[in-house]
N, C-alpha and C positions, 0 to 999 in steps of 0.2 A: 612186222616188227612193232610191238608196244612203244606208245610215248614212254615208259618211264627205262625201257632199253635205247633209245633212241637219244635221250639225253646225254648221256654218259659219249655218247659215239659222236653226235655234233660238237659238246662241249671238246675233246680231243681232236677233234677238225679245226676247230677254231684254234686252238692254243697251237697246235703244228703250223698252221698258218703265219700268225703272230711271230713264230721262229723264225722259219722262214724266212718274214720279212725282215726283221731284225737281223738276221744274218746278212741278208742282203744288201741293208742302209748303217752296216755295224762297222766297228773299225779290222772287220776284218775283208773287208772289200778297199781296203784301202794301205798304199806301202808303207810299212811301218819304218820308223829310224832307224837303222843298223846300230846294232851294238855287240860284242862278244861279253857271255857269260863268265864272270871268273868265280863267283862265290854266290850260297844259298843258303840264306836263313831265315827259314819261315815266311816270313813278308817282307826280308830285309834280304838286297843281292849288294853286288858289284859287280859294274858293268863297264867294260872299258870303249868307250865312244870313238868313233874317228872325228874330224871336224865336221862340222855337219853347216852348209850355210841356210840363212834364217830370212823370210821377209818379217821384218819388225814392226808395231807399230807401237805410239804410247797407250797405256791404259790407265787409267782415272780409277780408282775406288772400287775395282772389282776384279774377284779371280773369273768371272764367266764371260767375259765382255758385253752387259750392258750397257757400256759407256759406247758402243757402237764401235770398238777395236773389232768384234771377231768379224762385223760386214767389211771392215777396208782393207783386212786382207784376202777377205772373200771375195773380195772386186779386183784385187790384183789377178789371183791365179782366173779367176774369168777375162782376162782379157785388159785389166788398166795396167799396162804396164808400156815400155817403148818399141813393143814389138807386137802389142795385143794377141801376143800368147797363150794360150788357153793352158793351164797347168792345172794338173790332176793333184787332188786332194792328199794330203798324207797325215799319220799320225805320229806322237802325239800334237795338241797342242800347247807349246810351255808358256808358260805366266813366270815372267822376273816382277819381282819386288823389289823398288829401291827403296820405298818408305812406304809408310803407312797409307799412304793417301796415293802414291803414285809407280807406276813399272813400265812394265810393255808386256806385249803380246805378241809370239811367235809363231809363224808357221814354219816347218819344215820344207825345204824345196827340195823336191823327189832328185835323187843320183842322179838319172842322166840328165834331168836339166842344167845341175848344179857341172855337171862335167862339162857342160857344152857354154858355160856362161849363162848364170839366170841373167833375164831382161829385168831394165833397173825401173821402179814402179815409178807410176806419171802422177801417182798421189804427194802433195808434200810429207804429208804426215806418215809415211808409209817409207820404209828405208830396207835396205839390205846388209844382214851383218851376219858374223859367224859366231857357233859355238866353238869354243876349245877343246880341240882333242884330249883323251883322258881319262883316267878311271873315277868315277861318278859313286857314289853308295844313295843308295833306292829304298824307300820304303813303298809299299803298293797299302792299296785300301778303297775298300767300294763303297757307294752309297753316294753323299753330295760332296762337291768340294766348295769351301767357302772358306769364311776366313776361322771360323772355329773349326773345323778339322784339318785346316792348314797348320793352325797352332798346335794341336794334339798331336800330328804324323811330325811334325818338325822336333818335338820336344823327343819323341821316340825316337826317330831317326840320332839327331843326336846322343843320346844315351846309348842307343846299339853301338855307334862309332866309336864311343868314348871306353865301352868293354873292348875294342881291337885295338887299344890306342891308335887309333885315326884322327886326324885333323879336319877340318873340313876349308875350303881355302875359302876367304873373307867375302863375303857380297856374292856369293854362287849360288847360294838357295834360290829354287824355283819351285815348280808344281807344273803337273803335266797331266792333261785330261785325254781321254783316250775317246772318248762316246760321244755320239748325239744326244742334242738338250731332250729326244721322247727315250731315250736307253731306261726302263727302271733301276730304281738308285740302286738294287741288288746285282744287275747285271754291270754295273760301272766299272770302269779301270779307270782309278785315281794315282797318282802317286806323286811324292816329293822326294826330291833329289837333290844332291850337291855334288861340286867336285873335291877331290880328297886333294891334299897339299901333296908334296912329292907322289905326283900320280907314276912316275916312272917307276916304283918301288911297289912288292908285292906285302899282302898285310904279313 
């Protein structure tokens, strides 16, 4: 086989590879939140949540936790908690905002731990709280999540809701990253969400 047939066939060895492993370190090796589909529009759904509980921590000035949020709850599910537990990773990860400068950082605790009693973390700063059951409207989008395309998918989000006269209920805006910080920003699951006011009621 010639070098310049040979390229083409290594080059497609390597990028299968690269799959691969990214399937394998992607959030698709990993349980995802439950949610029941109710509506689809383009990049815009609604999705109706059950409660889902959360280890929390606060975050400082960032949707990615550089403020070192995403390691203390990565130190819970390895083991800091009162039962040194080992709990398996899930997606997504949600980011609340309560200001500009300050929120928290959520992990989701997988079903059957959440059924059996999560153990309560040994960290202070690191707490256990719930989401509210309820029908939520979603925009999705890929690439980086920060706080400029936090503002763009928020302002959309909004406006889609406002063509279904939807409400969104006050201080529920979040954002939910799906991927590892090596996922290229093309392969990313981004998205922000809220909960809708009277979620018991269909659009």
């Amino acid at each position: 086989m010639s070098s310049k047939t040979m390229l083409p066939v290594l080059g497609g060895i390597l990028l299968a590879a690269v799959l691969i492993g990214y399937r394998l370190t992607s959030r698709t090796a990993y349980e995802n939140a439950a949610y029941e589909l109710e509506l689809v529009e383009g990049d815009f759904e609604i999705r109706r949540y059950p409660e889902l509980t959360l280890a929390s921590t606060p975050m400082q000035g960032s949707r990615v936790g550089e403020d070192g949020s995403f390691m203390r709850l990565f130190g819970y599910i390895s083991g800091e908690n009162a039962r040194q537990q080992k709990i398996a990773m899930t997606v997504p990860v949600f980011m609340q905002s309560d200001s500009e400068e300050a929120g928290s950082m959520q992990f989701v605790v997988p079903t059957e731990v959440a059924e059996n009693g999560a153990p309560e973390p040994s960290a202070d700063n690191v707490s256990l709280a719930t989401r509210p059951a309820g029908r939520y409207a979603v925009v999705r989008f890929a690439g980086d999540l920060n706080d400029s395309t936090y503002s763009v998918q928020h302002e959309r989000l909004e406006t889609w809701m406002e063509s279904l006269n939807l409400s969104a209920v006050t201080g529920s805006f979040s954002s939910a990253g799906y991927d590892p910080p090596w996922t290229p920003g093309f392969l990313r699951r981004n998205e922000v969400l809220v909960r809708i006011e009277n979620s018991e009621t269909n659009p």
